[in-house]
N, C-alpha and C positions, 0 to 999 in steps of 0.2 A: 156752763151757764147755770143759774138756780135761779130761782122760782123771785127771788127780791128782786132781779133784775127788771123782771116785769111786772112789778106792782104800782100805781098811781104814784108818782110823785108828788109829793106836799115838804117842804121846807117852810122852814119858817122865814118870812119874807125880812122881820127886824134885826135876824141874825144872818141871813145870807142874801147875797147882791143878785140882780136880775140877771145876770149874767151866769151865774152860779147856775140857776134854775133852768137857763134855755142850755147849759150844757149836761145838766141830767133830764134833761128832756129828749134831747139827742139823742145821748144813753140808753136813754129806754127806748129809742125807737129802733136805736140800731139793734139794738137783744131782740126787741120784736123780732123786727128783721130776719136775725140770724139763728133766731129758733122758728120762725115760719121756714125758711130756708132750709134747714136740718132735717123737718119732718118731712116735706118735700121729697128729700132723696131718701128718707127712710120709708115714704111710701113706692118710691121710684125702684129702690131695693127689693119690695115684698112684689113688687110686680113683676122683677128679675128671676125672683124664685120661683114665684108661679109659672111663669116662661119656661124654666127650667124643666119644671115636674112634668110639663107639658108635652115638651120638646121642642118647643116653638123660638126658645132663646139663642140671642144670635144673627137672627133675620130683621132689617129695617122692617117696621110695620106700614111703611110708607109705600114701598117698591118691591120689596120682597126679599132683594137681595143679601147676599152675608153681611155682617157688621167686621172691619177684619178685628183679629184678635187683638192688634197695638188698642186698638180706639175700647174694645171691652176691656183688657186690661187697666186701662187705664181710668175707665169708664163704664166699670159691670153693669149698673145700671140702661145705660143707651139703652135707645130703641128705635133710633135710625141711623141708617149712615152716614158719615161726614159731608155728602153731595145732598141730600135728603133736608140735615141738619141744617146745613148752609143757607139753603133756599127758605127751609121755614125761618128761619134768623133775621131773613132780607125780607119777609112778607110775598117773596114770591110763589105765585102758586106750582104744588106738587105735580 
């Protein structure tokens, strides 16, 4: 993704259809999107590491318990467990 992705769009309205316009409007919001998205796990990530240095990586911050290794594998970031997860998902309380 680069940086044009998410600049103002302005077309020229005499040379391009309204239509043109709501789909690089779109465009841009979905880049929004998927660079708010990006940094997200890349703060998710720096949070990992610090767990790491800490020794505290691994444990749901929720309940305590292990995260198993499938779900960090696959998900180094996490920081709860799948039951933990689940429930904040649903809105139900921990």
């Amino acid at each position: 993704m680069n940086e044009q992705s998410t600049e103002t769009v302005s077309l020229d309205q005499a040379k391009v259809g309204r239509l043109s316009r709501m789909d690089a409007l779109q465009q841009q919001a979905m880049a929004q999107a998927n660079r708010a998205q990006h940094q997200q796990r890349l703060r998710n990530v720096q949070l990992a590491l610090t767990a790491i240095e800490e020794q505290s990586y691994g444990f749901c911050e929720e309940c305590g318990e292990d995260i198993p290794i499938a779900r960090l594998e696959a998900s180094p970031e996490s920081i709860y467990c799948i039951n933990c997860k689940n429930r904040l998902e649903q809105n139900e309380p921990l």
